[in-house]
C-alpha positions as CSV (number, residue, x, y, z in Angstrom):
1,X,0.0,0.0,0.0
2,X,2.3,2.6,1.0
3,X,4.5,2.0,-2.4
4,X,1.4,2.4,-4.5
5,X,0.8,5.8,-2.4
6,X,4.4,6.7,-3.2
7,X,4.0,6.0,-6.8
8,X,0.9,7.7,-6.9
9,X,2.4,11.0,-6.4
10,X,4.5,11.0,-8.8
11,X,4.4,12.4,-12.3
12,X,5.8,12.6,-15.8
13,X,6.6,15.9,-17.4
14,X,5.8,16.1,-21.5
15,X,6.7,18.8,-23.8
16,X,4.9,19.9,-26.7
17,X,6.0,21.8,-30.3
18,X,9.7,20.8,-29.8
19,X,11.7,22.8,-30.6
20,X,10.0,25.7,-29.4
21,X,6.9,28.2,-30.9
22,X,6.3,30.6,-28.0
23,X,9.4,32.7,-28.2
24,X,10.1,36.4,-28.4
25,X,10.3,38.3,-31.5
26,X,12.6,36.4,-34.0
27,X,13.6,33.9,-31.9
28,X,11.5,31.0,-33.3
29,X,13.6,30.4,-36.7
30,X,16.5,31.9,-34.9
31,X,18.6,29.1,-34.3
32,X,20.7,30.4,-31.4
33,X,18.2,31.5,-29.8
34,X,16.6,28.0,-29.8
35,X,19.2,26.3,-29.0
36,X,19.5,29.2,-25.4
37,X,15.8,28.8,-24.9
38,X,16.0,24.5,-25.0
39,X,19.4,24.6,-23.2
40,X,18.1,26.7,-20.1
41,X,15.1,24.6,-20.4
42,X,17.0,21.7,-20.0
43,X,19.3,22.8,-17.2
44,X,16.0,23.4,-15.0
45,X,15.3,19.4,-15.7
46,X,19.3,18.6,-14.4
47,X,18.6,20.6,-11.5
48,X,15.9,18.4,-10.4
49,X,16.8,15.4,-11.7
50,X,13.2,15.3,-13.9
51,X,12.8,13.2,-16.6
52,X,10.9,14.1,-19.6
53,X,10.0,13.6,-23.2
54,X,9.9,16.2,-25.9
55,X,7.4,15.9,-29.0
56,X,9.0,17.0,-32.2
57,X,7.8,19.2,-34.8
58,X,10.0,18.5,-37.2
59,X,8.4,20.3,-40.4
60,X,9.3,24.0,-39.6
61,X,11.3,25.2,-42.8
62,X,13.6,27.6,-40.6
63,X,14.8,25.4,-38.7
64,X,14.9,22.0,-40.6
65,X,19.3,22.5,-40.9
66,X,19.4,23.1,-37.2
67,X,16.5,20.4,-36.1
68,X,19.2,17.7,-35.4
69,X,21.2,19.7,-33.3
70,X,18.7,21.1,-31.1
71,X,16.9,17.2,-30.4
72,X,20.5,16.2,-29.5
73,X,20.4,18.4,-26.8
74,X,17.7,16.8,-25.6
75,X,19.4,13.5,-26.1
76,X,22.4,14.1,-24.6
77,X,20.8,15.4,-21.5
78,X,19.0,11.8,-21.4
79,X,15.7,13.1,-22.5
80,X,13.3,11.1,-24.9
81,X,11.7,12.2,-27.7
82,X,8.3,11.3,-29.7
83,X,6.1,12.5,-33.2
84,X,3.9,15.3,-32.9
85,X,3.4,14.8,-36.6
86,X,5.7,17.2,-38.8
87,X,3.9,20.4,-39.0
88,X,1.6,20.3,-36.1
89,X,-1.5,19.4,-37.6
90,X,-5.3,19.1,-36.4
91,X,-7.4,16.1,-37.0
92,X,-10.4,17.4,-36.5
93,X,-9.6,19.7,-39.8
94,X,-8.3,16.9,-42.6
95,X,-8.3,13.7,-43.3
96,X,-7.1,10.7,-41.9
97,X,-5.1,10.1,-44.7
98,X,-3.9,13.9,-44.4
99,X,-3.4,13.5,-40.8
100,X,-1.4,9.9,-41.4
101,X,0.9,11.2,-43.9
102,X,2.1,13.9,-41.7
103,X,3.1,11.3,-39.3
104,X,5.2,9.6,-41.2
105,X,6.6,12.6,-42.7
106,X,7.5,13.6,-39.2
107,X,9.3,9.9,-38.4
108,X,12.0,10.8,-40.8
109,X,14.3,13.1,-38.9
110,X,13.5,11.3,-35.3
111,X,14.1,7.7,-36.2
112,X,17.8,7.7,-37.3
113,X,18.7,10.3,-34.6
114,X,17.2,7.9,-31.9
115,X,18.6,5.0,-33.2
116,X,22.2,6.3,-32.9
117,X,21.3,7.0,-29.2
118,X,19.8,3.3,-28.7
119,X,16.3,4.6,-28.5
120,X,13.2,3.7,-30.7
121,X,10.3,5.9,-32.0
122,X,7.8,4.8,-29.8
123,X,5.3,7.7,-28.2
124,X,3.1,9.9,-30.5
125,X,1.4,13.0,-29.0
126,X,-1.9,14.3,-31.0
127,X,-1.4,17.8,-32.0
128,X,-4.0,20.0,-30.1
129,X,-4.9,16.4,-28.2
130,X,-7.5,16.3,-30.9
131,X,-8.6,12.7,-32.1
132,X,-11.2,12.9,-34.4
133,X,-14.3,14.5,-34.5
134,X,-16.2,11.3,-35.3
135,X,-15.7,7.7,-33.2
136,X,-14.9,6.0,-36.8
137,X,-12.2,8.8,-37.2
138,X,-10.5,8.5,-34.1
139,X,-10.6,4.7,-33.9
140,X,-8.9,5.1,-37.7
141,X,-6.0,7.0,-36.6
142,X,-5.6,4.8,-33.5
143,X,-5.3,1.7,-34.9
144,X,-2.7,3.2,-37.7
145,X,-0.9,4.5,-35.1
146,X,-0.6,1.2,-33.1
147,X,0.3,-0.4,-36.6
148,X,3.0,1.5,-37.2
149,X,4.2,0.7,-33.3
150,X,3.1,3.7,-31.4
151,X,1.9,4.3,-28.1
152,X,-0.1,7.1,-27.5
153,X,1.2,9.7,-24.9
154,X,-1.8,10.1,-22.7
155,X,-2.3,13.7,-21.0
156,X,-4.1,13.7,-17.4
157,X,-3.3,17.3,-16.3
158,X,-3.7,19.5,-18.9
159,X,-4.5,22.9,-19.4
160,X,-4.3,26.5,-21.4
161,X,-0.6,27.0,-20.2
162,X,0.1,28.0,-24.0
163,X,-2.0,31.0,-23.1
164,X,0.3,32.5,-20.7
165,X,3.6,31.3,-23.1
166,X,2.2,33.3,-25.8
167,X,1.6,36.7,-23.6
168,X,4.8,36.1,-21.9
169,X,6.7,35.8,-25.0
170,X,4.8,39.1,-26.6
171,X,5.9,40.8,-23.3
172,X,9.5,40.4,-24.1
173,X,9.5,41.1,-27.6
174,X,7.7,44.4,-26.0
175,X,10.9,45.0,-23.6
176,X,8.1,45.2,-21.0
177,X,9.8,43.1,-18.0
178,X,7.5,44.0,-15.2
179,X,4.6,42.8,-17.4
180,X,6.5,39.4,-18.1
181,X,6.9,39.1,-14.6
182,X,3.2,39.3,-13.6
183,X,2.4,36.9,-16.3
184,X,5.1,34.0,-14.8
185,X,3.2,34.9,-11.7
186,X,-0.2,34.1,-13.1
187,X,1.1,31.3,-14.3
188,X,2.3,29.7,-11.2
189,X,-0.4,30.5,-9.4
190,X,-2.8,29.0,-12.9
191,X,-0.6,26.1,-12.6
192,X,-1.3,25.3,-8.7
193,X,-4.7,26.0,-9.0
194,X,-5.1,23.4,-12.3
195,X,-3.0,20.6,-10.2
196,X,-5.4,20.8,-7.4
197,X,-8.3,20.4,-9.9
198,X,-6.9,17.4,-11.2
199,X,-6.0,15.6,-8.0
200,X,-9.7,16.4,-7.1
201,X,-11.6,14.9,-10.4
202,X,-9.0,12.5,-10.6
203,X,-10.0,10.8,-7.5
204,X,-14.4,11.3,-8.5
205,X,-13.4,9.7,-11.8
206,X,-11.0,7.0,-11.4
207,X,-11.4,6.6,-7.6
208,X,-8.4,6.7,-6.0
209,X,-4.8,8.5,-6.9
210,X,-2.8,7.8,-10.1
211,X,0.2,9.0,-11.5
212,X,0.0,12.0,-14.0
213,X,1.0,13.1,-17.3
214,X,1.5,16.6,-17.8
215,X,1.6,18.4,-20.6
216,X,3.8,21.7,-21.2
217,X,5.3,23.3,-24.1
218,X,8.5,24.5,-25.1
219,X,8.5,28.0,-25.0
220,X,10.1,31.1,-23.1
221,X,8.3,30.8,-20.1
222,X,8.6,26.9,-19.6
223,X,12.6,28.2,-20.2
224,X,12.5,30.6,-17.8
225,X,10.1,29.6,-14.6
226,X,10.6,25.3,-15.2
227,X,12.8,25.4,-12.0
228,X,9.7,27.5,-9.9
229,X,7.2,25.2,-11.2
230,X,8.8,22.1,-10.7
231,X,9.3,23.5,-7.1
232,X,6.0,23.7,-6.5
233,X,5.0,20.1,-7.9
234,X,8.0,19.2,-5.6
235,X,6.5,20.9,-2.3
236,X,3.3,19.2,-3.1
237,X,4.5,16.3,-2.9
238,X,5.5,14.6,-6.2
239,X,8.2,13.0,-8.1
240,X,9.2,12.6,-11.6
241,X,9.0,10.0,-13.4
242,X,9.3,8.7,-17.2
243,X,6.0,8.6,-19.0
244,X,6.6,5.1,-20.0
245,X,6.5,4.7,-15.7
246,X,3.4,7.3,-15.1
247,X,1.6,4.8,-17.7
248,X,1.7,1.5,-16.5
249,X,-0.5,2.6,-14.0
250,X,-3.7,0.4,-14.5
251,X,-5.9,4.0,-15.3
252,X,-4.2,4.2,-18.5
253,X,-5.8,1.5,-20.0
254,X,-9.6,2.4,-19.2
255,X,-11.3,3.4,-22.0
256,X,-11.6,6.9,-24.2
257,X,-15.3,7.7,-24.2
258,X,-14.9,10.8,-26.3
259,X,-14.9,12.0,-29.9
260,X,-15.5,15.7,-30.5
261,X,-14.4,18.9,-31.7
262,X,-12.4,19.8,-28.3
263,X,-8.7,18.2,-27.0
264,X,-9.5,16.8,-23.6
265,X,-7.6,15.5,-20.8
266,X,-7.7,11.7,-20.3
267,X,-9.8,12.6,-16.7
268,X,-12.4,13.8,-19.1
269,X,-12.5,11.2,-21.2
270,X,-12.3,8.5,-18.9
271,X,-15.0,10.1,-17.4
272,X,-17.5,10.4,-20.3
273,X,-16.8,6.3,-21.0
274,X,-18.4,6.1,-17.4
275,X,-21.3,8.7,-17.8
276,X,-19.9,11.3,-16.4
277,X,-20.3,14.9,-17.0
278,X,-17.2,16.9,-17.8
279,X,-16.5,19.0,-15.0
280,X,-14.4,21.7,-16.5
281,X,-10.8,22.9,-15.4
282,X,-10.2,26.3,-14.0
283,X,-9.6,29.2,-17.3
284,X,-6.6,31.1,-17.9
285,X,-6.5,34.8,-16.2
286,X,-3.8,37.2,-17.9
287,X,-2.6,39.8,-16.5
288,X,-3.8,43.0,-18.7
């Protein structure tokens, strides 16, 4: 009992739109600048010993020369990495055979890269966490994905986070520091608030504690205030742990009762397979 409590506090940190979108100014084709922005990121995962996987856009013309040197900082820092299709694509607005190609088109730069670092190509992450706005759609994709040896990377605690990345990064393009400042604020305090929501529904859908998934992006802000936040998941009490660990949790398995227009949390989900009404996380405040 008490190592299931243990493990049940624990939870695995994901990162979206690798190598980075919400950046100041220039700084999203400028490869120096990605490269400072994913190496400070990463520092604030040494620090606390966190594991984590990043999920790779690797269709962004600016930085297709440069993509293989920013992932191997990820690599090298014992990171893992997984598809988030090539140009970050939504589901709900082409086809499955659209949607299918870009995956593949995204395997190319990942697979040799992993390979030389004795990993495989095995997590996908759905682009907006939007699977189809039909059951037949979703159930499509799914069973493509599996053929082609994925596992899907689940999402428990998730939230409008990219909200506060994309003010945060307009506020220093602006030069307007006090203004960045009160946005990393907000966002701590957005991020607290969304953990304690989660614990909460967690336990009214699945019954109990599990470990979570959380999903972040790489951006300015995750650069700059990862150490604070991963501080506070710290002080409340959990660990870090690889997805591939968060996931063998028996939760993980139950089934997806949605298919819609919206990207939802698994909580949600999980809770619609059981009749449940979705019981909505707290919205994003940013400072004016």
């Amino acid at each position: 009992m008490l190592a299931a409590l243990l493990f049940s506090s624990a939870i695995a940190l994901t990162f979206d739109d690798l190598p980075g979108t919400s950046f100041p100014g220039n700084d999203r084709c400028d490869a120096a600048a990605v490269r400072a922005w994913n190496e400070k990121l990463l520092s604030a995962l040494r620090k606390h010993r966190a594991p984590a996987i990043g999920f790779v856009n690797s269709g962004r013309e600016c930085m297709r020369r440069d993509l293989a040197s920013i992932l191997g900082l990820w690599l090298r820092n014992g990171e893992e990495l997984g598809n988030h299709t090539a140009h970050h694509v939504d589901l709900n607005a082409i086809s499955p055979s659209e949607f299918e190609r870009d995956v593949i088109e995204g395997e190319s730069p990942l697979r040799q890269l992993l390979k030389a670092n004795g990993q495989k190509l095995v997590w996908f992450r759905y682009p907006f966490l939007r699977t189809g706005l039909k059951r037949s759609v979703r159930d499509e994709v799914a069973s493509f994905l599996r053929e082609r040896g994925y596992r899907n990377a689940l999402v428990t605690l998730d939230s409008d986070e990219y909200l506060y990345n994309n003010a945060y990064a307009a506020a220093l393009a602006a030069n307007d520091g006090a203004h960045a400042a009160r946005i990393a604020a907000a966002y701590l305090h957005f991020m607290d608030d969304i953990t304690t929501f989660y614990e909460k529904r967690t336990n009214e859908v699945v019954g109990h504690p599990i470990p979570h998934v959380l999903l972040l992006h790489v951006s300015a802000l995750a650069a700059d205030r990862l150490d604070d936040l991963l501080t506070m998941l710290e002080r409340r009490g959990y660990r870090f742990v690889t997805i591939d660990e968060a996931m063998r949790d028996p939760a993980y398995s139950l089934p997806d009762g949605y298919a819609g227009k919206q990207g939802l949390s698994w909580i949600h989900r999980w809770g619609v397979a059981k009749g449940m009404p979705i019981v909505w996380e707290p919205d994003a405040k940013i400072p004016k």
